[in-house]
N, C-alpha and C positions, 0 to 999 in steps of 0.2 A: 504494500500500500504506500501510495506516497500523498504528499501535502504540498500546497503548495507557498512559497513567501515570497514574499517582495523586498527587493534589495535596493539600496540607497539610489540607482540610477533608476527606479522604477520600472526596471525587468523583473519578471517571473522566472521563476529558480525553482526547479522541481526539486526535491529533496523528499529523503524514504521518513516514512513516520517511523517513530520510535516507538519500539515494543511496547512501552506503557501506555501509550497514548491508545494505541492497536487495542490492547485489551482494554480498555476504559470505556472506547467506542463498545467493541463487541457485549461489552456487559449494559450501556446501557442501553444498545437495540433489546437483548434479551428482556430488560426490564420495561421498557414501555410493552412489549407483547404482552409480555407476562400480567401488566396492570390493565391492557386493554382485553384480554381475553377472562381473566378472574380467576384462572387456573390453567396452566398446559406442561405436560409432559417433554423428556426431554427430546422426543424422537419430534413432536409438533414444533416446539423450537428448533431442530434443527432443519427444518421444512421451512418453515413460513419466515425463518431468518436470513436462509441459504448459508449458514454456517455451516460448517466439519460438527459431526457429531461431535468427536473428543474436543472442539473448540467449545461448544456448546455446555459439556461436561465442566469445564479447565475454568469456564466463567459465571455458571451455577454453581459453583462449590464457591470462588472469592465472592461473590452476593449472598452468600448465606453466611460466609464469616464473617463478611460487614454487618451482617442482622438484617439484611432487605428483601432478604425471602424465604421461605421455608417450603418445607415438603405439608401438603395437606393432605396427604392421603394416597390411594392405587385407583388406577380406572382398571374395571374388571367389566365382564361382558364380551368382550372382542379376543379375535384368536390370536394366541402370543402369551408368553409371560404378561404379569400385571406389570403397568405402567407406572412410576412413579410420579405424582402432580405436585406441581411448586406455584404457591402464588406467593403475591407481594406479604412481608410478616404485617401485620396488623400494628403490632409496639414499636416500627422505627419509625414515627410520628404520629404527633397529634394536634388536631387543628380547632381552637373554638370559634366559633361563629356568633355575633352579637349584635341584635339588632334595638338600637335605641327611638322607641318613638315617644308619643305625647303621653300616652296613656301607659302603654303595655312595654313592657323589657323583656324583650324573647332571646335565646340562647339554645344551645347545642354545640356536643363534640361530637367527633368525628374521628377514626383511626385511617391509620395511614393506608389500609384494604379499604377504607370509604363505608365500612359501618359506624350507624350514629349510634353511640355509647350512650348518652345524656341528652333529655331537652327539656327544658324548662319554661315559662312562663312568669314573670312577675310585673304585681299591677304597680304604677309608680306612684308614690306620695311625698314626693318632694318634686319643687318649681326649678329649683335652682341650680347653674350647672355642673361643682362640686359633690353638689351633694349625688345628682344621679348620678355623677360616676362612684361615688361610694355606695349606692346600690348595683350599679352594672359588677364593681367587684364580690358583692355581696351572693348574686347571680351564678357568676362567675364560679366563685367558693362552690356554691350548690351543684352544681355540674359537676365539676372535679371529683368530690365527693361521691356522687351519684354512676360515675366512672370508674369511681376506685383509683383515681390520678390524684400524685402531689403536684403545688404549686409550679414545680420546676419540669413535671414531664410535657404540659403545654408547647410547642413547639414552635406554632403559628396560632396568631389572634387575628382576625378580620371583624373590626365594628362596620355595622352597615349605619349609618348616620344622616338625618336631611343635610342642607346644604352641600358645599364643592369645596373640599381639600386640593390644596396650591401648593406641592410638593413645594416649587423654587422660593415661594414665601414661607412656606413651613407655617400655613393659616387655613383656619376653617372659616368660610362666608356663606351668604345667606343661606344662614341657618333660622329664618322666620319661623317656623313651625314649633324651634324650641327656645324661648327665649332666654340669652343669655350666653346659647350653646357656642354661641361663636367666637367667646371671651379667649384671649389666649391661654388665662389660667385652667380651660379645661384641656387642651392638648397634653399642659404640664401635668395635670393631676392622671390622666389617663394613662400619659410614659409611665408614671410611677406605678400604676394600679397594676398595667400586663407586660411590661417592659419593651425590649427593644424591635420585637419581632411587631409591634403591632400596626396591622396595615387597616385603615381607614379608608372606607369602598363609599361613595354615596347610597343611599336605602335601594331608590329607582333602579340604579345601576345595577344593583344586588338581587333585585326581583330577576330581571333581565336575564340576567347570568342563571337562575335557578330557572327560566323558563328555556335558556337552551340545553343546559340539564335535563330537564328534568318534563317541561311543560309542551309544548305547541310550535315551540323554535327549534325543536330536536331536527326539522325537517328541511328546516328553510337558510338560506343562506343571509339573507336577512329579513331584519324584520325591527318593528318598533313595540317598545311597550311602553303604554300611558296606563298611569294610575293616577284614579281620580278620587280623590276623599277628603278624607282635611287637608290635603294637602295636592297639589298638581304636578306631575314630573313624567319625564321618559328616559326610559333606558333604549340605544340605538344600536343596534348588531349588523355590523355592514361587512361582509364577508366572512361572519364566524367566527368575526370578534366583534369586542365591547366598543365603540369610537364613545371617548372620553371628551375631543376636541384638546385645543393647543392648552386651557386655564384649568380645563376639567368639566368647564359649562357645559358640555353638551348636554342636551336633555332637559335643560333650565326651563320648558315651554310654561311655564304658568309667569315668563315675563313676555310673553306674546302680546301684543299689544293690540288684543283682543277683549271685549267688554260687553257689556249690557246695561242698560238704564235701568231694567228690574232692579238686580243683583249688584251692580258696582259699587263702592264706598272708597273714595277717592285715597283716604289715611289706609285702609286697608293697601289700596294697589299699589301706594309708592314703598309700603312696608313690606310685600311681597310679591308686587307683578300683579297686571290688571287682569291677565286671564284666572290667574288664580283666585283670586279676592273674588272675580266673578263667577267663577266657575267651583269653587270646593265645596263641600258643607255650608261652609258659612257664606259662600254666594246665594246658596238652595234657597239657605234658611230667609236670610235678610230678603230675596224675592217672595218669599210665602208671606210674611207678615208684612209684603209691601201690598202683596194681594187681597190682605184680610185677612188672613187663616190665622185664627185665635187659639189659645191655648198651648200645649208643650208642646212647641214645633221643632224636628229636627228633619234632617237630610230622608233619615228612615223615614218619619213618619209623612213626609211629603210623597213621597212612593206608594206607600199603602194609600192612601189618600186619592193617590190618582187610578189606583189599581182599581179603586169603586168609585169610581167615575167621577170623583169630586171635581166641574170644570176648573176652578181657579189650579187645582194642584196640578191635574193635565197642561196649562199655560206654563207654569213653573218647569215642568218635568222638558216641554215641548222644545224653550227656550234653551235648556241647560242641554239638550241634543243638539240645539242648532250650534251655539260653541265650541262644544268639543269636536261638533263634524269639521269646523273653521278649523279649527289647532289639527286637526288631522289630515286637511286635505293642503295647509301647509306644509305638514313634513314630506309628506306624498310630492310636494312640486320638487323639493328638497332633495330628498334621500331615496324615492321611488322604490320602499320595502316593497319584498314579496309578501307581506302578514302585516296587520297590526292587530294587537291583541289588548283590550282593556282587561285594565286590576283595579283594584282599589273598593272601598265599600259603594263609591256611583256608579265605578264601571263595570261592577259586577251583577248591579239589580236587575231584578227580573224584567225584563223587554226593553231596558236601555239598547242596547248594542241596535236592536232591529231599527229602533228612532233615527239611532245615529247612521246607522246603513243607509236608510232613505234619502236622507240630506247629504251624507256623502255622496251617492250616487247621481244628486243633483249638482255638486260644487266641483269636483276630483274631475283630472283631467285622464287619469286610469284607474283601476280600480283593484285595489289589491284586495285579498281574503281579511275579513273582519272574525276576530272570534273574542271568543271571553275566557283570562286565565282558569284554569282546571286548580291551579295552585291555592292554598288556604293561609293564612296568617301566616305560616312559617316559610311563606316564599324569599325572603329577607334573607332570613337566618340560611335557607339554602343556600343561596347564593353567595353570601358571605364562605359557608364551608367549602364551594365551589372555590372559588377563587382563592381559598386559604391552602386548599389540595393542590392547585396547579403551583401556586408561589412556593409551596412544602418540598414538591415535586422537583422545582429549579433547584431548590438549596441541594436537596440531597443530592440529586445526579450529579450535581457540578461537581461533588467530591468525589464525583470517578474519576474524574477526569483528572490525572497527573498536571502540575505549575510547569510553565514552560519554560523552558531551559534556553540561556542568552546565547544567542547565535556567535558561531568562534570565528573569531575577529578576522579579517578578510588577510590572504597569503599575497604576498607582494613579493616581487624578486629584489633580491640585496640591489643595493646601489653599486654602479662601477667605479672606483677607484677613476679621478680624476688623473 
């Protein structure tokens, strides 16, 4: 095998890889099969890798004394001796996943085979930013526990969070949804709660990730996902990945400068984006009781309402389709997904999606498939554990791979004696 470098005159120099490099590769082709298949034998590895059997052998035994994979068993059934099966070990990582919202703090772990150990739930009763991260550790702790893992076997942490993390600022911003969340003393108290490993994903983005896991995007090369609840946001998957954008904005769509005279409150939209203030919950809510609708009004019961034909509530409901069909047939001129899939507690209610079909299909210059996430409250936290597995995933292979060795200093003929 060879490699190839580049040399100070910017020619290409073939040169042979070094044996270490050689085996580092081969083991970690073996390990991605190994983690894509869930189990395979050494004769299927040496098939579907095109490696030498005894190469096969020579690099499943140093992945088993690193601790990255183990034998689980014989396949029996088929003529031959039994087979021996190796998947990934379960204990050379573990990933938690955290997702911080308004109301609820959701959690889960996850091993390094991608079974989830722990998941939890906890309702928040505190406003302030500090304090909930001394419940997100508190969460935290409970999982651990409920794994049978100490503090220090955590390996990867992924919070899924509102607002957009600014690696080159080292800042969290509009984070409207939590007040307070955006102070820089919560970044500090959070290094200290999970330490260095902890990666900060936005919520949206997080769903995204757990629906091409997991949901409706398993199929599609891209697609958009909008969730609509207390809060407004999309995750955008363009080619089978996540597109973040250059700040991290992408998906910010609840600052679309989209609105409604029902539902708009002018301090609301400079505080979070007009589409939002218009379009979340509390756009619902502020249009019903501009309609008249007396008594505990909320998002839900504006839905039931219109479910039994309450006109004012069908005007509210009508309105709140015709906006979001606006925000979605702008990402469509935009990004031209194959899917969009509503989440959230508006985009998930019973005959919303149909509403917003119709006006889509009046506004949209094509028309991609419309559907409703399959995902339930722990879409977040999936995604979070997604993304904590893939980033788990880089750390560890990287350690197959041998540091590279400084290339020996270029050979020049003696000088000739004057």
């Amino acid at each position: 095998m060879f490699v190839f470098q580049s040399c100070n005159g910017g020619a290409l120099v073939v040169s042979p890889a070094r044996p270490q490099l050689i085996r580092a590769m081969n083991e970690q082709l073996l390990l991605d099969h190994i983690r894509g298949a869930g189990e395979l034998s050494r004769a299927d590895l040496a098939r579907t890798s095109g490696l030498a059997k005894n190469t096969v052998s020579l690099a499943l035994a140093n992945l088993e004394r690193a601790g990255l994979v183990r034998t689980s068993g014989v396949r029996t059934g088929i003529p031959g001796p039994a087979a021996v099966l190796y998947q990934v070990a379960p204990d050379a990582g573990f990933v938690l996943g955290l997702d911080v919202g308004s109301h609820y703090l959701r959690g889960a772990i996850r091993d390094f085979a991608g079974t989830v150990r722990a998941r939890a739930t906890h309702k928040v009763r505190t406003s302030n930013g500090p304090a909930r991260v001394a419940e997100l550790a508190v969460l935290a702790a409970k999982l651990r526990a409920e794994a049978g893992l100490g503090a220090g076997d955590v390996t990867q942490t992924v919070l899924g969070s509102p607002g957009v993390y600014d690696p080159r600022r080292d800042a969290l911003s509009l984070a409207g949804g939590l007040p307070g969340w955006d102070k820089p003393v919560v970044l500090h108290e959070l290094r200290a709660a999970f330490g260095d490993t902890l990666m900060l994903e936005n919520d949206i983005d997080a769903a995204a990730l757990a629906e091409r896991a997991h949901g409706h995007g398993r199929d599609v090369e891209s697609f958009a996902f909008v969730s609509i609840g207390t809060g407004i946001g999309m995750g955008l998957v363009l080619g089978g990945r996540l597109h973040r954008g250059s700040h991290g904005a992408a998906g910010e769509i609840g600052f679309m400068p989209l609105d409604s005279e029902a539902s708009t409150d002018q301090a609301d939209a400079r505080r979070r984006g007009s589409l939002e203030a218009a379009a979340s919950s509390a756009g619902i809510v502020r249009a019903a009781r501009r309609s008249g609708m007396r008594g505990p009004v909320s998002a839900r019961h504006v839905f039931a309402a219109a479910g039994r034909g309450d006109e004012r509530a069908l005007k509210v409901v009508a309105d709140e389709a015709l906006l979001v069909a606006k925000a979605i047939t702008a990402i469509i001129t935009v990004a031209d997904p194959d899917l969009v899939v509503l989440g959230g507690g508006v985009g998930r209610a019973d005959g919303f999606l149909d509403l917003v079909a119709v006006q889509v299909r009046l506004l949209a210059p094509v028309q991609p498939e419309l559907r409703v996430t399959a995902l339930g409250d722990d879409a977040v936290v999936d995604g979070c554990l997604a993304a904590g597995a893939d980033r788990l995933w880089e750390r560890v292979t990287a350690t197959l791979t041998p540091p590279p060795t400084p290339d020996p200093p270029s050979w020049r003929p003696p000088r000739s004696s004057p």
